[in-house]
C-alpha positions in Angstrom: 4.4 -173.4 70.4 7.0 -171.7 68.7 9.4 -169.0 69.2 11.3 -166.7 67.1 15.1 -167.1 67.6 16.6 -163.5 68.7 19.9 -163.2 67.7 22.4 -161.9 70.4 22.6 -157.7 68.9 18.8 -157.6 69.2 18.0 -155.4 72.6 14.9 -156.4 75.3 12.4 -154.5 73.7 12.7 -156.4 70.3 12.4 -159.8 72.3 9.4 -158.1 73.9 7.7 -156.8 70.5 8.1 -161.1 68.9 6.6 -162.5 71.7 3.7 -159.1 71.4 3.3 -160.8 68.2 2.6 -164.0 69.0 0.0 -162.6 71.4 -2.0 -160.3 68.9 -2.0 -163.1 66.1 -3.0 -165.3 68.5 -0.6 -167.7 68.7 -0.3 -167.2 72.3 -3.9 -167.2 73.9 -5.0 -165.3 77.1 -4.0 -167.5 80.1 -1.2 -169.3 78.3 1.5 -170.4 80.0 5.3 -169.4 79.3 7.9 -171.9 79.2 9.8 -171.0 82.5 13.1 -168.3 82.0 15.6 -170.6 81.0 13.8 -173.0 78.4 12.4 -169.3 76.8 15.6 -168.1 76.6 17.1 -171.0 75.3 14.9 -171.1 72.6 15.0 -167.4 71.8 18.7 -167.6 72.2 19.1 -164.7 74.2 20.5 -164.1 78.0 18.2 -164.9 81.1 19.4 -161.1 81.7 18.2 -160.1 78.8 15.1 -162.1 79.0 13.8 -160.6 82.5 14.1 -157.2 81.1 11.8 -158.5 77.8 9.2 -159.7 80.6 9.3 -157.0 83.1 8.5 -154.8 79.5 5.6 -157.0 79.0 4.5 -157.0 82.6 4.5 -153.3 82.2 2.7 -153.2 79.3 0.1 -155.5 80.7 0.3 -158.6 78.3 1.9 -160.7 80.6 1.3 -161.7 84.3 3.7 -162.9 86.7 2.7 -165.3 89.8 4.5 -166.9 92.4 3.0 -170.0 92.1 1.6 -170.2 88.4 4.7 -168.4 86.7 4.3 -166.4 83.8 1.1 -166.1 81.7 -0.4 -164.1 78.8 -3.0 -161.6 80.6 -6.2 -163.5 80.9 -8.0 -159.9 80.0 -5.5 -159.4 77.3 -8.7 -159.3 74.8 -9.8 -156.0 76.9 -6.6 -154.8 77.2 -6.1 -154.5 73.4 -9.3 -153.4 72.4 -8.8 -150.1 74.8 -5.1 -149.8 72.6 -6.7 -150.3 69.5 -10.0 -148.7 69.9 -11.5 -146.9 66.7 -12.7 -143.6 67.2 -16.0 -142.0 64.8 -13.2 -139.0 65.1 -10.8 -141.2 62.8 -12.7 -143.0 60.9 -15.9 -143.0 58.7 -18.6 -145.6 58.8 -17.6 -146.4 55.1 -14.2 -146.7 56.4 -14.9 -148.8 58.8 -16.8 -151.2 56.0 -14.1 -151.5 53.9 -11.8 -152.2 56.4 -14.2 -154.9 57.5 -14.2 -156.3 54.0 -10.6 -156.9 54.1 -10.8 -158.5 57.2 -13.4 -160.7 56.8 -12.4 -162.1 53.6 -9.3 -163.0 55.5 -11.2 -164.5 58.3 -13.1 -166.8 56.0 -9.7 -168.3 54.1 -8.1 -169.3 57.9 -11.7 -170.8 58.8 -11.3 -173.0 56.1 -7.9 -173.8 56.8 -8.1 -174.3 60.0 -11.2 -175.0 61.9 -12.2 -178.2 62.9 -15.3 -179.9 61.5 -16.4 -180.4 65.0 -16.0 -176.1 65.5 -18.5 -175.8 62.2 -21.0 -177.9 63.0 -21.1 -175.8 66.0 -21.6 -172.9 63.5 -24.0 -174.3 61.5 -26.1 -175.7 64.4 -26.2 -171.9 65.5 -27.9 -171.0 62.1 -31.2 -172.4 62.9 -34.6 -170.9 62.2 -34.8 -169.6 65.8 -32.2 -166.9 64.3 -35.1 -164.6 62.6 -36.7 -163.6 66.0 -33.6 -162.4 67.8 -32.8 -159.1 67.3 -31.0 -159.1 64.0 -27.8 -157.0 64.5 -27.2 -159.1 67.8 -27.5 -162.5 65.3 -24.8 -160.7 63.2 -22.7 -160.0 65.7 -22.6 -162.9 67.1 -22.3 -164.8 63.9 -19.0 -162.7 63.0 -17.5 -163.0 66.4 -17.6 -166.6 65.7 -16.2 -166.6 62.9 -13.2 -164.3 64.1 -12.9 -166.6 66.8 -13.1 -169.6 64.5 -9.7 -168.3 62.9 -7.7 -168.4 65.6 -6.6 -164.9 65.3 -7.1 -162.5 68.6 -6.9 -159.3 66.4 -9.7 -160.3 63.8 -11.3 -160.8 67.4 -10.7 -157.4 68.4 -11.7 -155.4 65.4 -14.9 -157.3 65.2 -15.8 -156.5 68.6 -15.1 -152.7 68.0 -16.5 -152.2 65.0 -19.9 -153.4 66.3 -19.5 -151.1 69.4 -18.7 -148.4 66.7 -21.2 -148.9 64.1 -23.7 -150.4 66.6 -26.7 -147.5 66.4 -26.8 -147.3 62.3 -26.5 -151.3 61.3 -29.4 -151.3 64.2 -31.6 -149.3 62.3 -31.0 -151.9 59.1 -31.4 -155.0 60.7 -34.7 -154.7 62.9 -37.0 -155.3 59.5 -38.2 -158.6 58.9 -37.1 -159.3 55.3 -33.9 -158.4 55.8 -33.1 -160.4 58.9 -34.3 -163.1 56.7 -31.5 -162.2 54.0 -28.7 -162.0 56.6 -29.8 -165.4 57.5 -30.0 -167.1 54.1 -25.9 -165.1 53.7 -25.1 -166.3 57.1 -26.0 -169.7 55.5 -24.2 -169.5 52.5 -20.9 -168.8 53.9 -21.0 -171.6 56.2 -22.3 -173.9 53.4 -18.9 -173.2 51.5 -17.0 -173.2 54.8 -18.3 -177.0 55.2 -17.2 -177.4 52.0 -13.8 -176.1 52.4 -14.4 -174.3 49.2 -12.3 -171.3 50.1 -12.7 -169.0 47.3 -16.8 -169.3 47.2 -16.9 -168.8 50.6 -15.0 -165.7 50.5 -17.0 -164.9 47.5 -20.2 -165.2 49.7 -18.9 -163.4 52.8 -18.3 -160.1 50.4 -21.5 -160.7 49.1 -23.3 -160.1 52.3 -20.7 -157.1 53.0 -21.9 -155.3 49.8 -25.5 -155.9 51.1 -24.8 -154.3 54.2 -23.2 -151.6 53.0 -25.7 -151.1 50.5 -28.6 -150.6 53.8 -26.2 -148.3 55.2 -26.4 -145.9 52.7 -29.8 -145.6 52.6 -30.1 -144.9 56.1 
């Protein structure tokens, strides 16, 4: 784990905001530890005064908890906590809004798979893509498949915005998933990507992932 060094004319609240970074790129995960005050200061290279102040920020802000006997720890429900800051609203945003967004997301999702999930963690992916898939309900196969994926690249924010953009865009993606054919199609993509994920063949697996994004957005708008 690594820290960003602070130099000394930086104030509480920027201390604060790097280590807020660490925990919405998922470098810190929910329920990981701190180093205790002095060895995060020391390696921040700020005060222990200064220091507190950055935690009891943090504290108030909910990403960090504080126990007597445990010490200090991201929020286990720091997943929940961000969602509810980062919520999309319908008010804000339109579904092909949301799509596009997703589009840039996903492709970056795909490139830190293949950088950085074990083989173990995609054979866990692939073993999930079996034919059992085409009687679940299909948007729930998709959503599941994606969250794995966001989880797969170890980033808590691609997390998040997969989680609320299915809680968003839930009621129309249902109404193009519940046919047979295409929960067939989303499984031969679903297939595809992981194929050049195995393969560590970044730029075909990105390629693949944008193909099934320009599918589904193509069912939206004829709903």
């Amino acid at each position: 784990m690594g820290f960003t060094r602070i130099t000394n004319e930086r104030l509480s609240d920027k201390v604060a905001q790097s280590i807020i970074e660490q925990i919405e790129t998922g470098e810190l995960k929910p329920g990981d530890k701190l180093p205790n005050e002095l060895e995060l200061a020391e390696e921040l290279g700020i005060s222990r005064g200064i220091l507190r102040e950055a935690l009891t920020i943090l504290q108030a802000r909910e990403y960090i908890v504080r126990k007597p006997k445990d010490g200090t720890l991201v929020n286990p429900d720091i997943m929940e906590i961000l969602r509810s800051k980062n919520g999309i609203s319908l008010k804000e945003a339109t579904y092909i809004d949301l799509l596009e967004m997703r589009e840039c997301v996903e492709e970056r999702v795909v490139e830190k798979v293949v950088d950085l999930a074990s083989d173990e963690k995609i054979l866990e992916l692939e073993e999930f893509l079996n034919p059992i898939q085409e009687q679940i309900n299909g948007n729930s196969v998709d959503y599941y498949f994606h969250y794995k994926l966001a989880e797969l690249s170890q980033n808590a924010m691609f997390v998040n915005f997969i989680d609320t953009y299915y809680d968003v865009i839930d009621e129309l993606t249902k109404k193009t998933t519940q046919k047979k054919s295409r929960k067939t199609e989303i499984n031969q993509e679903h297939r595809k990507i992981v194929e050049y994920i195995v393969k560590r063949d970044k730029e075909k697996a990105v390629n693949a992932m944008l193909e099934h994004l320009r599918k589904v957005k193509e069912n939206i708008k004829r709903t």
